[in-house]
DORO-102061 format. One record per residue: residue number from 1; residue in three letters; z, y, x of N, C-alpha, C in turn. Coordinates in steps of 0.2 Angstrom, whole numbers, plus 2048, in hexadecimal, padded with zeros to 3 digits. Each point is the difference from the previous one (the first is absolute). Last residue first. Example, Ala and Ser with C-alpha at 12.3 -4.5 7.8 and 13.67 -1.06 7.14 Angstrom:
BEGIN
filum nr->2&rest->SER&n_pz->823&n_py->7F5&n_px->840&ca_pz->801&ca_py->806&ca_px->804&c_pz->803&c_py->805&c_px->7FC .
filum nr->1&rest->ALA&n_pz->800&n_py->7E4&n_px->802&ca_pz->800&ca_py->806&ca_px->7FC&c_pz->800&c_py->806&c_px->804 .
//
This chain:
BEGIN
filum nr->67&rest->UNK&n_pz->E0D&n_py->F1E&n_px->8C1&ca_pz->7FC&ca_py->805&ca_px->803&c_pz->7FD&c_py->804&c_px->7FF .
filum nr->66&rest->UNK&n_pz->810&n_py->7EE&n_px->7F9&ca_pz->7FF&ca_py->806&ca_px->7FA&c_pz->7FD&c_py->806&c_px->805 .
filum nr->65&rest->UNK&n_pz->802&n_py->7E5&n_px->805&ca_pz->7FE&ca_py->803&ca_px->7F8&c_pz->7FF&c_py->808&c_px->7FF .
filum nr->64&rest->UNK&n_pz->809&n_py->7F4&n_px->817&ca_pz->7F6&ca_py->7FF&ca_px->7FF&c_pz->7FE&c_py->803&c_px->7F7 .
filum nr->63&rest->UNK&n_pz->816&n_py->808&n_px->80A&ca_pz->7F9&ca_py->801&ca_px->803&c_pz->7FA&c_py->7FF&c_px->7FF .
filum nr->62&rest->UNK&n_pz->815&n_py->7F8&n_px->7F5&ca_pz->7FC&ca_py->809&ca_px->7FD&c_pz->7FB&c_py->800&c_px->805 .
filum nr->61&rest->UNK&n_pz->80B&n_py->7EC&n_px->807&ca_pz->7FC&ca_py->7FE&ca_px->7F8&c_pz->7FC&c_py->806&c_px->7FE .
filum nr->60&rest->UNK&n_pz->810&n_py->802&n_px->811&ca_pz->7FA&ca_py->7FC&ca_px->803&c_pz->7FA&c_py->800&c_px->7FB .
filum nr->59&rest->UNK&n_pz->817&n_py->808&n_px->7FB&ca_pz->7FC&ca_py->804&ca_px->805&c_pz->7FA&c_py->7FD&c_px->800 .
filum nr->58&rest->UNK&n_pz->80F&n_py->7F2&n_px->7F7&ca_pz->7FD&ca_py->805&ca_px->7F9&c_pz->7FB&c_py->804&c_px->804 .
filum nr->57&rest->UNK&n_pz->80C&n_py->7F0&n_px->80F&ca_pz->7FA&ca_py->7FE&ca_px->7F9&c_pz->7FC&c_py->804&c_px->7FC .
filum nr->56&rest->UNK&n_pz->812&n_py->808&n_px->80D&ca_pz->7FC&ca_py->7FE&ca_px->805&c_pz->7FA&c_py->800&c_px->7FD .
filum nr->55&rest->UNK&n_pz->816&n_py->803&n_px->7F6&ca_pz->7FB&ca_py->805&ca_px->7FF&c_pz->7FB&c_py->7FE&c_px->804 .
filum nr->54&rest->UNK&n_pz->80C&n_py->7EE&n_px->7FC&ca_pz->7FC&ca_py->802&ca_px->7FA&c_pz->7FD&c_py->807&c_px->801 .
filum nr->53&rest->UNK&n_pz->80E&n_py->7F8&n_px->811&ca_pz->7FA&ca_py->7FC&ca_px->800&c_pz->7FD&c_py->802&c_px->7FA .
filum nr->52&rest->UNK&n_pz->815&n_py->80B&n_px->804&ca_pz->7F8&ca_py->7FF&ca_px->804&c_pz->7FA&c_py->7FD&c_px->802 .
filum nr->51&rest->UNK&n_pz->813&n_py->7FD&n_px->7EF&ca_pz->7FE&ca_py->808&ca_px->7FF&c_pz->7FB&c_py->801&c_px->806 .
filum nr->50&rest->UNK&n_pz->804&n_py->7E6&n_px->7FC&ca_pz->803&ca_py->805&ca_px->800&c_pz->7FC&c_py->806&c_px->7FF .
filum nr->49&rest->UNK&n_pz->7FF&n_py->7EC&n_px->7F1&ca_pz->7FB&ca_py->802&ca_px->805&c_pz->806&c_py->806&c_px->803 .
filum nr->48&rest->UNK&n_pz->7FD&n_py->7EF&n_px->7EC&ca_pz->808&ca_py->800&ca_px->803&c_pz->7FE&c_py->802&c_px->808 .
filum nr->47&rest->UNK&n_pz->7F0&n_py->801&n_px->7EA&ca_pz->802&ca_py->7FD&ca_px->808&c_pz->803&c_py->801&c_px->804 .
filum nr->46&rest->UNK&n_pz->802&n_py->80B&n_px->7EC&ca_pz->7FB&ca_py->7FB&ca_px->7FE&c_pz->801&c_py->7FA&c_px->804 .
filum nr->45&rest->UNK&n_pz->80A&n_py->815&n_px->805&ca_pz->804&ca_py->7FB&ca_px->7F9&c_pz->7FA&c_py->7FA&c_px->7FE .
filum nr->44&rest->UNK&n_pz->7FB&n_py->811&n_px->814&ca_pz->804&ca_py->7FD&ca_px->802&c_pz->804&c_py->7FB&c_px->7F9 .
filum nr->43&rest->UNK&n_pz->7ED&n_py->80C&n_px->7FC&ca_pz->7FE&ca_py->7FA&ca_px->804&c_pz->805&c_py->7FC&c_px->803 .
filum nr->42&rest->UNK&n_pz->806&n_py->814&n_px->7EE&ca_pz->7FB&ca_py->7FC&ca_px->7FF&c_pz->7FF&c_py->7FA&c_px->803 .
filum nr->41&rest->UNK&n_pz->805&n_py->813&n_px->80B&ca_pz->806&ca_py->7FC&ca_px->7FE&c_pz->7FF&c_py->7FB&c_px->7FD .
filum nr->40&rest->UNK&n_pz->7EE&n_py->80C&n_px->808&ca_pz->805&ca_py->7FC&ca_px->805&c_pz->805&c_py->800&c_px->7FE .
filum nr->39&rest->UNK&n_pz->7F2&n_py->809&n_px->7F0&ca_pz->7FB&ca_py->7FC&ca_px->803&c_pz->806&c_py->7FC&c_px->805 .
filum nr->38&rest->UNK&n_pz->806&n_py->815&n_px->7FC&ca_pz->802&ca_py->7FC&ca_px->7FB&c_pz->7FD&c_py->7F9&c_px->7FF .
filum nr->37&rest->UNK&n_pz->7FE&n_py->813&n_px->812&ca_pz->804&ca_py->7FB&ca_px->800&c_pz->804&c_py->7FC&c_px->7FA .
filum nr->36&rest->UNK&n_pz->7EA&n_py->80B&n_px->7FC&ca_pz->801&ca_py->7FA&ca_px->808&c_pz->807&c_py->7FE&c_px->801 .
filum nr->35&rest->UNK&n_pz->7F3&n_py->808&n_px->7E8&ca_pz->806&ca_py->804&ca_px->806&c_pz->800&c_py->7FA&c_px->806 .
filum nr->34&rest->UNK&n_pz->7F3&n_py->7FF&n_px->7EC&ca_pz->7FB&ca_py->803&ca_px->804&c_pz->807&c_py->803&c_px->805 .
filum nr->33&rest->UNK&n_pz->806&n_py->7F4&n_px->7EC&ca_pz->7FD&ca_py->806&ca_px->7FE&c_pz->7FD&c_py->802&c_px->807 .
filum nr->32&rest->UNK&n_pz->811&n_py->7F1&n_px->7FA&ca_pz->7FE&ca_py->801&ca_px->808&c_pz->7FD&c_py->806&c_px->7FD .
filum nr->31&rest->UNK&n_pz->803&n_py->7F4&n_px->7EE&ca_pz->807&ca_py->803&ca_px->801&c_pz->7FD&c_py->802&c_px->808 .
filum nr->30&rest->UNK&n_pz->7F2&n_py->7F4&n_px->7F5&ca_pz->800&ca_py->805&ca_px->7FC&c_pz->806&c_py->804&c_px->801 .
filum nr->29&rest->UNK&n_pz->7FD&n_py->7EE&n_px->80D&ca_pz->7F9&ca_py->803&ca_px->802&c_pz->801&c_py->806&c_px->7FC .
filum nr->28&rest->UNK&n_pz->80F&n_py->7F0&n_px->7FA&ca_pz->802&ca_py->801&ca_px->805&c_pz->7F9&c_py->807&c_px->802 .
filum nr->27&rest->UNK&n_pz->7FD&n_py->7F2&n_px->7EB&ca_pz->804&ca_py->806&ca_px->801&c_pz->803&c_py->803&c_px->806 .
filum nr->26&rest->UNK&n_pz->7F0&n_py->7EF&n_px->800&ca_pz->7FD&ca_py->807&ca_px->7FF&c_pz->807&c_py->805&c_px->7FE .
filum nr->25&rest->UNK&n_pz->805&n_py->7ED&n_px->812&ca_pz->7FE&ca_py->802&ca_px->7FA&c_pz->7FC&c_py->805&c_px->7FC .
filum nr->24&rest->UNK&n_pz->802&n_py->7F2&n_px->81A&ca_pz->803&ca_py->808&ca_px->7FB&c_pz->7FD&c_py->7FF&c_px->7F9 .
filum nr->23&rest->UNK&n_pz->7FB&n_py->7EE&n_px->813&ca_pz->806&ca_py->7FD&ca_px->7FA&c_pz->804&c_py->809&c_px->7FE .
filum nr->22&rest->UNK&n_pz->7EC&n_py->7FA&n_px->80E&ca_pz->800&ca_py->7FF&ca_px->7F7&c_pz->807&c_py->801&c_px->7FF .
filum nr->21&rest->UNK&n_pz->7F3&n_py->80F&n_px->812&ca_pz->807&ca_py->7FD&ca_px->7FE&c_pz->801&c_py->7FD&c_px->7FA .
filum nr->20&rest->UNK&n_pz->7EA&n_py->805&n_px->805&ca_pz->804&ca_py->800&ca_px->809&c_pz->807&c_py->7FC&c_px->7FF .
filum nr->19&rest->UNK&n_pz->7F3&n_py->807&n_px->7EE&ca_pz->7FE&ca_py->7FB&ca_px->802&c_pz->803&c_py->7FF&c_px->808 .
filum nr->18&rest->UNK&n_pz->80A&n_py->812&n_px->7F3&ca_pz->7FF&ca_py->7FA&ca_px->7FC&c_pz->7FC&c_py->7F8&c_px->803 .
filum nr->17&rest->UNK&n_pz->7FB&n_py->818&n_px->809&ca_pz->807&ca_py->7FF&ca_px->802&c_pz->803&c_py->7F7&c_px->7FC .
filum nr->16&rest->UNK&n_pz->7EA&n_py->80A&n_px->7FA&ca_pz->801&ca_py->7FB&ca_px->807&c_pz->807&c_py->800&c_px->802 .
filum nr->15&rest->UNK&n_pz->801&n_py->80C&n_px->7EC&ca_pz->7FA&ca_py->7F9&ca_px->800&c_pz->800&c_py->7FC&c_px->809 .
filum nr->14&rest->UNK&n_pz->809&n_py->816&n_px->7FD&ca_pz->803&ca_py->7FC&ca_px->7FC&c_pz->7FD&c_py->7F6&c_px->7FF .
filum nr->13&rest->UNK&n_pz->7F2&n_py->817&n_px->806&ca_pz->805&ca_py->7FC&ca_px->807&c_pz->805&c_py->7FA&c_px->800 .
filum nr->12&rest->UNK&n_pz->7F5&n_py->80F&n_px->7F0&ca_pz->7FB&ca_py->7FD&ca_px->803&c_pz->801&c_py->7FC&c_px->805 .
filum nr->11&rest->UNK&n_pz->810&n_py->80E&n_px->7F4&ca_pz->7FD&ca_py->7FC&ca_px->7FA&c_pz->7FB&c_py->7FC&c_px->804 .
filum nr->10&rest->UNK&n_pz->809&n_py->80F&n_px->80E&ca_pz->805&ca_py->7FC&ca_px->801&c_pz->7FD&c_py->7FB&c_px->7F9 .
filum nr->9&rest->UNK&n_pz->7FB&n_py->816&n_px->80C&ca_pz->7FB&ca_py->7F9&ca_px->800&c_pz->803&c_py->7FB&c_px->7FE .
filum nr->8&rest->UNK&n_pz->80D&n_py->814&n_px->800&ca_pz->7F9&ca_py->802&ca_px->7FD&c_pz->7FB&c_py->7F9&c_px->800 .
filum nr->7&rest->UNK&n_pz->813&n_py->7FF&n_px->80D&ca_pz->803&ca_py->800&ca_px->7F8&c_pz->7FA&c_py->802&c_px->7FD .
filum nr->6&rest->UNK&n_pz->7FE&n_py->7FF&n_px->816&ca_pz->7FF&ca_py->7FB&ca_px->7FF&c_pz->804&c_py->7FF&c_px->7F7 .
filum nr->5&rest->UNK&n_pz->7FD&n_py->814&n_px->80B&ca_pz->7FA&ca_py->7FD&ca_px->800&c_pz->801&c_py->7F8&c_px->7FE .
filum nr->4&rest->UNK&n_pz->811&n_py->810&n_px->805&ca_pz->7FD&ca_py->800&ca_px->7F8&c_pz->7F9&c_py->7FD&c_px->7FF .
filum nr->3&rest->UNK&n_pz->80B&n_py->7FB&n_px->813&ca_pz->807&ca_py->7FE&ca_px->7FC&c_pz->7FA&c_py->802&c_px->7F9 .
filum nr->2&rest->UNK&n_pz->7F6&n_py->7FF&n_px->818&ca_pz->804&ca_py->806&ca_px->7FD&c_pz->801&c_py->7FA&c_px->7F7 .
filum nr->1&rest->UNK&n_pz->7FE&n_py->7F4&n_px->819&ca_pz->7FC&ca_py->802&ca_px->7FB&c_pz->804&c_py->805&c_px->7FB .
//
């Protein structure tokens, strides 16, 4: 998914990203700002999650959210 498209949705996105991932912050969510690989660092510090596995999740997750 193109990068500006998901910073553009990213106020409406923030919310399920939050219910997907409780344990992000809203400060965390306010620091991502709609950036994917900022979302996958984010996942790798929260859940001790490798860089492939989180971008997996994240991929997975933009698919069914930001169509």
């Amino acid at each position: 998914m193109n990068s500006d498209i998901i910073e553009g949705k990213w106020k409406q996105l923030s919310g399920a990203a939050q219910e997907q991932w409780g344990k992000l912050t809203n400060d965390d969510l306010d620091q991502i700002d709609g950036k994917a690989d900022q979302l996958v660092g984010k996942l790798q510090e929260r859940y001790g999650k490798s860089r492939e596995e989180a971008e997996r999740e994240v991929n997975a997750w933009l698919d069914r959210h930001a169509a």
